[in-house]
FIKOLVEX-994313 format. One record per atom (N, C-alpha, C, O): residue in three letters; atom name; x, y, z. Coordinates in steps of 0.05 Angstrom, whole numbers, plus 5000, padded with zeros to 4 digits. Layout:
<recs>
rec code:ALA site:CA east:X north:Y up:Z
...
</recs>
This chain:
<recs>
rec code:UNK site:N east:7481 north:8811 up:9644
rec code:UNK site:CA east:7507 north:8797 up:9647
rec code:UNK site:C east:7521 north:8798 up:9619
rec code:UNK site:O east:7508 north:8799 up:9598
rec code:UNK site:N east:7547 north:8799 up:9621
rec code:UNK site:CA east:7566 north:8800 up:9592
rec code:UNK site:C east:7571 north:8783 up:9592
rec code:UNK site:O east:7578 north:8770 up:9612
rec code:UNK site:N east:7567 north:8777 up:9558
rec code:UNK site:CA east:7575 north:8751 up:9541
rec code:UNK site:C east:7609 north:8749 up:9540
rec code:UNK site:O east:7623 north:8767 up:9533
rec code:UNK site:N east:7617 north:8724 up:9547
rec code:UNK site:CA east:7638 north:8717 up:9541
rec code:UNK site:C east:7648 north:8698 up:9508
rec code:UNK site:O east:7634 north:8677 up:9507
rec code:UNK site:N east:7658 north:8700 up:9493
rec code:UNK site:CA east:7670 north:8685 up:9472
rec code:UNK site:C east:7696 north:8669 up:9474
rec code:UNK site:O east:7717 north:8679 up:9483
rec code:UNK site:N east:7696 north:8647 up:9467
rec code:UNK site:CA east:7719 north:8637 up:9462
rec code:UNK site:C east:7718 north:8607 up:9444
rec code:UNK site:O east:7700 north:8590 up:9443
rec code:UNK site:N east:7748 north:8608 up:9430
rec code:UNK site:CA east:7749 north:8593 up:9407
rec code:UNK site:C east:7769 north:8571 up:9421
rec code:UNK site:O east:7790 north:8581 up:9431
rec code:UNK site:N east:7765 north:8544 up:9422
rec code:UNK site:CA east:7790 north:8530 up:9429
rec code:UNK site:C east:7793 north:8510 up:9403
rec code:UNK site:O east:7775 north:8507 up:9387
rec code:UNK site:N east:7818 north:8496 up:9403
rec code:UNK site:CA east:7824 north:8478 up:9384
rec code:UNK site:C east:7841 north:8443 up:9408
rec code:UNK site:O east:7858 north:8445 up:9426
rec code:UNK site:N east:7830 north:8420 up:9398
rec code:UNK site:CA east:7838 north:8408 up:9413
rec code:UNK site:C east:7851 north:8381 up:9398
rec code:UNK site:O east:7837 north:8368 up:9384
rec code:UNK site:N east:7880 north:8372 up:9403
rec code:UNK site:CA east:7891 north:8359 up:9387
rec code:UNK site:C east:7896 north:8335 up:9412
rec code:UNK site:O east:7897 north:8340 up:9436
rec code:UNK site:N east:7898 north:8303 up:9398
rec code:UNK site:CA east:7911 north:8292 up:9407
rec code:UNK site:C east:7890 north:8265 up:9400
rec code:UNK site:O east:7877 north:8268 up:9380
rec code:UNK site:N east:7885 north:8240 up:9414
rec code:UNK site:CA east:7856 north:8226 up:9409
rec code:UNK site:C east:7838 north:8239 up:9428
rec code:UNK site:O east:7836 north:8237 up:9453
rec code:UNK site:N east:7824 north:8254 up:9407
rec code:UNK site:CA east:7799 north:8268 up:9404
rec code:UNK site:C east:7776 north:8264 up:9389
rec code:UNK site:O east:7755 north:8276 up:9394
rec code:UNK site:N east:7777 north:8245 up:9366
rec code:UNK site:CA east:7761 north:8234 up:9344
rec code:UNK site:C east:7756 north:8196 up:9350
rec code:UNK site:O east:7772 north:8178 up:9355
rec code:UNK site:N east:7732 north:8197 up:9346
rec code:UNK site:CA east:7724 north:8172 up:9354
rec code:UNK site:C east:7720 north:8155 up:9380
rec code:UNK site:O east:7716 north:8131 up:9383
rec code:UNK site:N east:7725 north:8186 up:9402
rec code:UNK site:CA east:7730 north:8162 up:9429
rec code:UNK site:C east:7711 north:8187 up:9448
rec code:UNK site:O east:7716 north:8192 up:9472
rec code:UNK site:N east:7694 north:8197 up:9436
rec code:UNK site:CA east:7670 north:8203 up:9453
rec code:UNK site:C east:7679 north:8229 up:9459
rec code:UNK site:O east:7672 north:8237 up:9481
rec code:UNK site:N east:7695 north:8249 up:9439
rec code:UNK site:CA east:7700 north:8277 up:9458
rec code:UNK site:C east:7684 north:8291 up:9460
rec code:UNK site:O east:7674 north:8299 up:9481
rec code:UNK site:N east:7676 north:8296 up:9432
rec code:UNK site:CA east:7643 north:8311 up:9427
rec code:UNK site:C east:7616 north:8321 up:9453
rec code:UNK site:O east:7606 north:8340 up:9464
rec code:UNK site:N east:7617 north:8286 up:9451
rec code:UNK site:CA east:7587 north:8277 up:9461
rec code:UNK site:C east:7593 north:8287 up:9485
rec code:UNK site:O east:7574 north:8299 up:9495
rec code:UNK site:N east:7623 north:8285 up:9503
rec code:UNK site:CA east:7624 north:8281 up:9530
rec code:UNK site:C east:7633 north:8317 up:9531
rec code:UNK site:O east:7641 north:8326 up:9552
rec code:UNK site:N east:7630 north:8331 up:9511
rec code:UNK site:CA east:7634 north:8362 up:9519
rec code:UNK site:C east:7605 north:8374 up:9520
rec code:UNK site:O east:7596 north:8391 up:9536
rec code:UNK site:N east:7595 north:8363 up:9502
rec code:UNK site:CA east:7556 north:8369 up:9499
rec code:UNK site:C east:7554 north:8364 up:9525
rec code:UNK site:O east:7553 north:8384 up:9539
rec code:UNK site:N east:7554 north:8338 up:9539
rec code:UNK site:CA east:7546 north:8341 up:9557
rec code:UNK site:C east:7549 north:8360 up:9587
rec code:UNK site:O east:7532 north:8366 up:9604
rec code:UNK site:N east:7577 north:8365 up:9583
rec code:UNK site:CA east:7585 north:8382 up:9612
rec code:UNK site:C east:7584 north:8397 up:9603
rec code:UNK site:O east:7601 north:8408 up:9617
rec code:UNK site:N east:7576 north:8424 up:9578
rec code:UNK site:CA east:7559 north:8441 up:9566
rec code:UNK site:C east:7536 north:8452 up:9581
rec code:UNK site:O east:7528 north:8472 up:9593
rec code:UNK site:N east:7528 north:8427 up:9575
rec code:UNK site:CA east:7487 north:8430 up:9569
rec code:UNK site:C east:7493 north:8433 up:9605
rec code:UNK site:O east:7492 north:8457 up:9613
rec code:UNK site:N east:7500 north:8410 up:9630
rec code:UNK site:CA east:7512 north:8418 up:9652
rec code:UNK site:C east:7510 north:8447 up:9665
rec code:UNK site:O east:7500 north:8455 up:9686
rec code:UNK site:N east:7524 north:8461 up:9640
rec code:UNK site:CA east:7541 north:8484 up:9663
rec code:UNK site:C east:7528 north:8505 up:9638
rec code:UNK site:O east:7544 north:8522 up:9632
rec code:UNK site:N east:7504 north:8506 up:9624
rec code:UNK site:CA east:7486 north:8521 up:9613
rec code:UNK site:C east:7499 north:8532 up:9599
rec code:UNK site:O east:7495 north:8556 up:9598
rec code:UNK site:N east:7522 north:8520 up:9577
rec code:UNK site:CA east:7535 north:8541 up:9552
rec code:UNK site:C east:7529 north:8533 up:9537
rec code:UNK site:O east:7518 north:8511 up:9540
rec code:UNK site:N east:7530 north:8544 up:9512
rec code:UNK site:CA east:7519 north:8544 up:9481
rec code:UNK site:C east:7550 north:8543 up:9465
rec code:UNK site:O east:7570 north:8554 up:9474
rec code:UNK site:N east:7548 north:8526 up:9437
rec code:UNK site:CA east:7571 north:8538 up:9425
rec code:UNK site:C east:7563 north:8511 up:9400
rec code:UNK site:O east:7540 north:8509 up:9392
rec code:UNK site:N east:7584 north:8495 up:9392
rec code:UNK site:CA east:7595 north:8478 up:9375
rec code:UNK site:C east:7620 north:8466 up:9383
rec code:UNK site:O east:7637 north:8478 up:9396
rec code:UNK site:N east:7624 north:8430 up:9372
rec code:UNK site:CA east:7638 north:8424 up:9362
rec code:UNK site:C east:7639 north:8418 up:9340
rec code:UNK site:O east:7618 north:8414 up:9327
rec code:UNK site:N east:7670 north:8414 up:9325
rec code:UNK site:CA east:7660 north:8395 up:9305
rec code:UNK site:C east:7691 north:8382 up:9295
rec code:UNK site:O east:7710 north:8396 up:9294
rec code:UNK site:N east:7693 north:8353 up:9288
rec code:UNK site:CA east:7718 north:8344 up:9280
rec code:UNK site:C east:7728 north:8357 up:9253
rec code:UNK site:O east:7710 north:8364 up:9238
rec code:UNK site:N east:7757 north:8361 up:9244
rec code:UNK site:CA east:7773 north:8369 up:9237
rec code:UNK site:C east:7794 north:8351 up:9220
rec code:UNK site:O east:7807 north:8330 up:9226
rec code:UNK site:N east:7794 north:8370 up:9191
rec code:UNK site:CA east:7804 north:8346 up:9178
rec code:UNK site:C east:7833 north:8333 up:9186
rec code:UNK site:O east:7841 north:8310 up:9180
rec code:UNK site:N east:7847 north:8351 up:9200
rec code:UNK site:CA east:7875 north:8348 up:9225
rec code:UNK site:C east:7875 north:8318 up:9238
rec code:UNK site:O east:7893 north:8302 up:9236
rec code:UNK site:N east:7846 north:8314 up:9252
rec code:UNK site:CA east:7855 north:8301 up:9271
rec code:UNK site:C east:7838 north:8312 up:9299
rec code:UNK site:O east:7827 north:8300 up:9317
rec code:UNK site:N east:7841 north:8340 up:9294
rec code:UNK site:CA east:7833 north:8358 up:9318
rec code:UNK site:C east:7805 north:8358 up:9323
rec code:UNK site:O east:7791 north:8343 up:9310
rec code:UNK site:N east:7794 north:8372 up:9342
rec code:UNK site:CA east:7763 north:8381 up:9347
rec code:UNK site:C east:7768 north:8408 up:9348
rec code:UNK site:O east:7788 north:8417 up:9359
rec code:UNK site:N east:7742 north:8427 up:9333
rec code:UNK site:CA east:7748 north:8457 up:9342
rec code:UNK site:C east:7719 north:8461 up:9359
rec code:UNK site:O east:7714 north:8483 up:9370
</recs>
C-alpha cells in the first residue's frame, strides 16, 4: 500500500482545551502515525 503525507496547520482555540490529546486519540483510532505540537502563533501543526 502507498504512503500518504500530509502537513496541516490549525488556528483558532486550539491550545489548552484538549486538541492534542483528542487528535492522538482518533489517530491511534484510525491507525495513523505523525505529530502534534503547539505553536508559538497560537496554532497547532
Amino acid at each position: 500500500m502507498a504512503s500518504i503525507c500530509t502537513m496541516a496547520w490549525v488556528y483558532g482555540s486550539v491550545q489548552g482545551v484538549g486538541f492534542r490529546y483528542s487528535t492522538q486519540r482518533e489517530a491511534l483510532q484510525l491507525g495513523l502515525t505523525g505529530y502534534a505540537r503547539n505553536l508559538d502563533d497560537g496554532g497547532v501543526e
